[in-house]
One Martini backbone bead per residue (centre of mass of N, CA, C, O) as a GRO file, in nm:
protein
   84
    1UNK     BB    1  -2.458   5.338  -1.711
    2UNK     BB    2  -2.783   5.325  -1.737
    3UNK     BB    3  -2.996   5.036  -1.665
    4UNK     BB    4  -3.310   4.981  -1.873
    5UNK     BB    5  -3.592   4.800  -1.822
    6UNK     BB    6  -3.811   4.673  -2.074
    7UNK     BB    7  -4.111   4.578  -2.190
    8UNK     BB    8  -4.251   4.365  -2.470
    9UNK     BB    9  -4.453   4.280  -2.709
   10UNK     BB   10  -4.602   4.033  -2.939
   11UNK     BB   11  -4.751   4.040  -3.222
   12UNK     BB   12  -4.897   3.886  -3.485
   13UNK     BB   13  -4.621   3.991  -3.715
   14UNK     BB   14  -4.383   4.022  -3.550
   15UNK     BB   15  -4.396   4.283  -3.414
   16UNK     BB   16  -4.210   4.469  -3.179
   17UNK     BB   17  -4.156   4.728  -2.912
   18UNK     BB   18  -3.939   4.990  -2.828
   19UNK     BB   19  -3.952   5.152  -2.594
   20UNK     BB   20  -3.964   5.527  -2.576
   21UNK     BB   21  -3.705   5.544  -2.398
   22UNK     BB   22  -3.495   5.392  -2.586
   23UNK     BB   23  -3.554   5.561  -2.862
   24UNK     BB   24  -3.444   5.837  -2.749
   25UNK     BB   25  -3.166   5.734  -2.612
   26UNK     BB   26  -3.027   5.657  -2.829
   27UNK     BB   27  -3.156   5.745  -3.133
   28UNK     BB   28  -3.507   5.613  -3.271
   29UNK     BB   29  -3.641   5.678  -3.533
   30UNK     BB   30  -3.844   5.640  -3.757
   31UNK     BB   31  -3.680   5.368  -3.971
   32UNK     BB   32  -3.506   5.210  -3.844
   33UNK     BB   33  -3.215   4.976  -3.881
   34UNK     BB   34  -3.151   4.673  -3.793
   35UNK     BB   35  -3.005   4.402  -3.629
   36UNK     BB   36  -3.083   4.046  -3.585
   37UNK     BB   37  -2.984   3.834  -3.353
   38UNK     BB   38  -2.952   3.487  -3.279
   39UNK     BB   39  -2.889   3.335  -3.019
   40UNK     BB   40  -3.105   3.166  -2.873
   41UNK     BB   41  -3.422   3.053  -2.815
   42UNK     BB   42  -3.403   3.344  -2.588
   43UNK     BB   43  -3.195   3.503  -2.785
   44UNK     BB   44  -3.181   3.832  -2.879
   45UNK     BB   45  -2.973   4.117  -3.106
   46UNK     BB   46  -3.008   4.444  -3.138
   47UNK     BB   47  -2.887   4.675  -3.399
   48UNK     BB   48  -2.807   4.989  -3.501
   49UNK     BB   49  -2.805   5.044  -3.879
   50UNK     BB   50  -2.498   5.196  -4.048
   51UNK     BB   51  -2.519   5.289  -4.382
   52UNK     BB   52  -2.263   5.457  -4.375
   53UNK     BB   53  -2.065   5.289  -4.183
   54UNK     BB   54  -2.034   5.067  -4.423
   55UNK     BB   55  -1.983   5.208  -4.646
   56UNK     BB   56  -1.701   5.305  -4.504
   57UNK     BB   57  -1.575   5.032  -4.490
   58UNK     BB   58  -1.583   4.947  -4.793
   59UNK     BB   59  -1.421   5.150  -4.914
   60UNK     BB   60  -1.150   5.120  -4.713
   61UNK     BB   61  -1.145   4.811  -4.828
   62UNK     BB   62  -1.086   4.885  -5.136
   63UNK     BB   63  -0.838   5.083  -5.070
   64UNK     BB   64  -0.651   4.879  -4.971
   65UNK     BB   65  -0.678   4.650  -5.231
   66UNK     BB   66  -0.568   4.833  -5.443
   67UNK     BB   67  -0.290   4.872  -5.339
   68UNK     BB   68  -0.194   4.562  -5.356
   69UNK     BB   69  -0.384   4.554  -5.618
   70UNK     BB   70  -0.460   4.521  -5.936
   71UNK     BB   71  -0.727   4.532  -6.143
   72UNK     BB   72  -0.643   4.284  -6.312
   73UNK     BB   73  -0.582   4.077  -6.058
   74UNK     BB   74  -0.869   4.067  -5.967
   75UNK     BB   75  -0.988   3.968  -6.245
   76UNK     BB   76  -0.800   3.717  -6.264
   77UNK     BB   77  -0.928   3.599  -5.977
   78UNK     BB   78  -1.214   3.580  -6.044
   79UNK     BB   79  -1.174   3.409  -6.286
   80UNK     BB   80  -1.056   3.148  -6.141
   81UNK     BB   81  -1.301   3.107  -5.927
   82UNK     BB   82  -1.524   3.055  -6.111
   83UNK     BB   83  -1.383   2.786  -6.208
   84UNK     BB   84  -1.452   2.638  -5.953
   0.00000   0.00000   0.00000
C-alpha cells in the first residue's frame, strides 16, 4: 500500500478537511461518519464508521446470548442488576 501524506488545517469551528486525494482513496463522500480517537496531546485517529457493520455485529452478539439465556434469565439477570 502507497502511503500518502497531506496537510490540513483546523478551521475556526475545530473543523479540519480531508483532502481530496484520501477521500477519494477511502472512498469518503459528503456525510460520511468518523469515529476520532484522541492517542495523546499530539495523535488522534480518525476511522471510518460503518453503521451496517456495527448493527451486524450487535445482531449477532444478541444472537449469541439468545442461545446461551432465555428471555426470562435475561430479565431477572437485568432487574437484580439494577437493583445493586
Amino acid at each position: 500500500m502507497n502511503i500518502d501524506i497531506e496537510l490540513t488545517t483546523l478551521g475556526e469551528r475545530g473543523q479540519a478537511v480531508i483532502p481530496k486525494s484520501i477521500r477519494e482513496t477511502m472512498p469518503a463522500p459528503k456525510g460520511t461518519i468518523f469515529s476520532v480517537v484522541l492517542i495523546d496531546k499530539d495523535t488522534i485517529v480518525m476511522k471510518r464508521f460503518d453503521k451496517r457493520k456495527l448493527l451486524a455485529e450487535f445482531r449477532d452478539l444478541r444472537m449469541s446470548i439468545k442461545k446461551k439465556f432465555s428471555e426470562r434469565a435475561i430479565i431477572d439477570e437485568l432487574k437484580a442488576s439494577r437493583k445493586d
